[in-house]
C-alpha positions in Angstrom: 22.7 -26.7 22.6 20.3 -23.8 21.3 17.3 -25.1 20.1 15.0 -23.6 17.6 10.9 -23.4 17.5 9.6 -23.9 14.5 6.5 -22.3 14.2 3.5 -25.1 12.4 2.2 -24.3 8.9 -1.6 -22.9 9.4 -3.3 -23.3 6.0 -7.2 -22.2 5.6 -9.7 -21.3 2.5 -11.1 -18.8 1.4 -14.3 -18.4 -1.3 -13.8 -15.7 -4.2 -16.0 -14.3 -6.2 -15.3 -16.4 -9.1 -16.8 -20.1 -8.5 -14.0 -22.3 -10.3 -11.0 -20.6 -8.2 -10.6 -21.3 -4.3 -7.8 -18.8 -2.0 -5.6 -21.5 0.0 -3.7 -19.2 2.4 -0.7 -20.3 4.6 0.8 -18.3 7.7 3.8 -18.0 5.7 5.3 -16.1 2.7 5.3 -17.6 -0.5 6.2 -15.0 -2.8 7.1 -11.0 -1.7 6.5 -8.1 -3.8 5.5 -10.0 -7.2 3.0 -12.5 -8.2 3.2 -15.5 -10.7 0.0 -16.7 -12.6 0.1 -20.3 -14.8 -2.6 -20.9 -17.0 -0.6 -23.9 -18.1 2.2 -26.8 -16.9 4.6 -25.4 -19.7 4.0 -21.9 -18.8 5.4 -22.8 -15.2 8.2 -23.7 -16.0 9.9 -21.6 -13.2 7.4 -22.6 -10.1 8.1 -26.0 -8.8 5.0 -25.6 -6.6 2.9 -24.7 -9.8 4.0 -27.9 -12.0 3.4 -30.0 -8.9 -0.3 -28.7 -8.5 -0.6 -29.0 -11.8 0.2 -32.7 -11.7 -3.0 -32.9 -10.0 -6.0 -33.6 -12.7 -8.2 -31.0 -11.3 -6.3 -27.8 -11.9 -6.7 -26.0 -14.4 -4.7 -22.5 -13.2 -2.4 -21.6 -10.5 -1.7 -18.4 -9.3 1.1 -17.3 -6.5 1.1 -14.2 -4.2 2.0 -13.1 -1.0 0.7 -16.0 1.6 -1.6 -17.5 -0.9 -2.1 -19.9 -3.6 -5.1 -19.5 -5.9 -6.6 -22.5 -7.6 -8.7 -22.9 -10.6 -10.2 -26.2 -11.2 -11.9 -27.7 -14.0 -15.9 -26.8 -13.7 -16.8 -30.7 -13.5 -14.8 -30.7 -10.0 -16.7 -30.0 -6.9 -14.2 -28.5 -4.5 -15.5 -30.8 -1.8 -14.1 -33.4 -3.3 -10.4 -31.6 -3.9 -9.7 -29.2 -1.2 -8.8 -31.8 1.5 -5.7 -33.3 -0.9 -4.7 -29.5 -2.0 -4.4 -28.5 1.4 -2.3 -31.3 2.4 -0.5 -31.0 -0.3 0.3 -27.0 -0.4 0.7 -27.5 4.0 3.3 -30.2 3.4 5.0 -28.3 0.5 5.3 -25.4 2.3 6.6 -27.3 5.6 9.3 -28.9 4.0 10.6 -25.7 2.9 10.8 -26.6 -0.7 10.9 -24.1 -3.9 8.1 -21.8 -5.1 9.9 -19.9 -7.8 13.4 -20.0 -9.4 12.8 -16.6 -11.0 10.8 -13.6 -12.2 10.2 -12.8 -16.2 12.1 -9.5 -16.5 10.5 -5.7 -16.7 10.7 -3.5 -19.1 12.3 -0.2 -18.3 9.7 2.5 -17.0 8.3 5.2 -19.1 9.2 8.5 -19.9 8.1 12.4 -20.1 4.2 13.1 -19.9 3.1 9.6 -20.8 5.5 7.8 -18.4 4.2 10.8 -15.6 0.5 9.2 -16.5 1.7 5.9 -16.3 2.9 6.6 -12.9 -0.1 7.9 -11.7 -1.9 5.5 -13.3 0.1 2.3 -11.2 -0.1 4.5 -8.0 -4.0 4.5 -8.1 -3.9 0.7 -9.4 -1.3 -0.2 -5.9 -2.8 2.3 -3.4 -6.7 1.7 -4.6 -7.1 -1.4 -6.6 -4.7 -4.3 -6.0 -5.4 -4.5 -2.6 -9.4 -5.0 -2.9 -8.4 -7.4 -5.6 -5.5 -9.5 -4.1 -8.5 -10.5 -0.8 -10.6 -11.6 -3.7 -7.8 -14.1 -4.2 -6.5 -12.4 -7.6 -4.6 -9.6 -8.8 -4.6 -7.5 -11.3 -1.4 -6.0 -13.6 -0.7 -2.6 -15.8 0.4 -3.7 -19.1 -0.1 -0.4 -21.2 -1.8 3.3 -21.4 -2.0 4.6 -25.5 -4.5 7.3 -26.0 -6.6 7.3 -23.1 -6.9 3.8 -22.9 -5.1 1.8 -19.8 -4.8 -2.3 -20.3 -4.6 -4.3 -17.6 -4.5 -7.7 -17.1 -6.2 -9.8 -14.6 -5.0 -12.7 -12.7 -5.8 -15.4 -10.6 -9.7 -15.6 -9.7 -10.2 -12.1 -11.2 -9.3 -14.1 -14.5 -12.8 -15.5 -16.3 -14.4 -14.3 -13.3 -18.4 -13.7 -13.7 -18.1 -10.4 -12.1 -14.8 -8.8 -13.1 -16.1 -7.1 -16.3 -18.6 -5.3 -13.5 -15.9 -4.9 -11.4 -14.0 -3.6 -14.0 -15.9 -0.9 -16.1 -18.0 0.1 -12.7 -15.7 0.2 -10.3 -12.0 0.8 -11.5 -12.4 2.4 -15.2 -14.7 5.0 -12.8 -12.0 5.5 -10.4 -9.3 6.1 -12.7 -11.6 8.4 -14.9 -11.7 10.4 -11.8 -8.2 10.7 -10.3 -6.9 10.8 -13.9 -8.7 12.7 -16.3 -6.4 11.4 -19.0 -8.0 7.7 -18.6 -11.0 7.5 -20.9 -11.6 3.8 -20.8 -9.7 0.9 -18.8 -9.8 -2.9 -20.7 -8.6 -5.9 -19.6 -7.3 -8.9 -20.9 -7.6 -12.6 -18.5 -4.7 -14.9 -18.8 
């Protein structure tokens, strides 16, 4: 009889810059190549995981990526008071091998000619340069369009209502993309 190890589900916290969200990370993928965000119970419809933490009185947002769950509570929680039951909860979730997502919204086909060759280069600076800064903050951040010089993006997980994002935003990735795309003339956000 061959017997298989299963390897025990390690699941720590991590701060963010934005004081109502939390970074619960597991030793384990949750979600490869795409991210989920959930403002709401009826906008996660297609996470399981989500509408389970969201059964919990306390959270307010729920975002999905990689190995990691970030949580927003409401601002009258103190997270000493939560964190032990969202960690059992996530830790047992993830254990028991049950579902995080039964699907993805669909994209939009890519872009074309000398706008769609700026819109590349504008999502190879955001994934080389700026996602990856933004997804250890517990967030992640999203192209959504480029018309006349001006890229939107939106924001996700602690990034969104974050006290600092706006900074983080005009100072350090409008700059960046003003200077590896002279195109770019201003980069705006909006939060979910």
């Amino acid at each position: 009889m061959e017997s298989t190890t299963v390897l025990p589900i390690d699941l720590y916290t991590e701060s963010t810059p934005n004081p109502e969200t939390l970074k619960f990370v597991v030793n384990r993928m949750l979600l490869s190549e795409k991210s989920v965000d959930y403002q709401t119970i009826d906008a996660a419809r297609n996470s399981p995981l989500a509408m389970d933490l969201f059964g919990f009185p306390f959270v307010k947002g729920v975002f999905i990526m990689n190995n990691f769950v970030t949580i927003t509570k409401h601002p009258e929680c103190l997270w000493e008071d939560i964190i032990p039951s969202l960690k059992a909860f996530i830790k047992k979730y993830v254990q028991d091998g049950r579902v995080i997502l039964t699907s993805f919204d669909e994209t939009p086909p890519p872009p074309t000619g000398d706008e769609g060759a700026i819109i590349n280069k504008i999502k190879e600076v955001l994934e080389n340069y700026v996602k990856p800064a933004v997804e250890m903050d517990g967030g992640a951040i999203q192209f959504k369009s480029y018309d006349d010089g001006v890229v939107n993006v939106l924001l996700q997980g602690s990034c969104s209502g974050c006290p600092s994002s706006t900074i983080t935003l005009k100072s350090g990735i409008e700059n960046l993309m003003k200077r590896m795309i002279p195109e770019v003339k201003e980069v705006v956000a909006d939060a979910v």
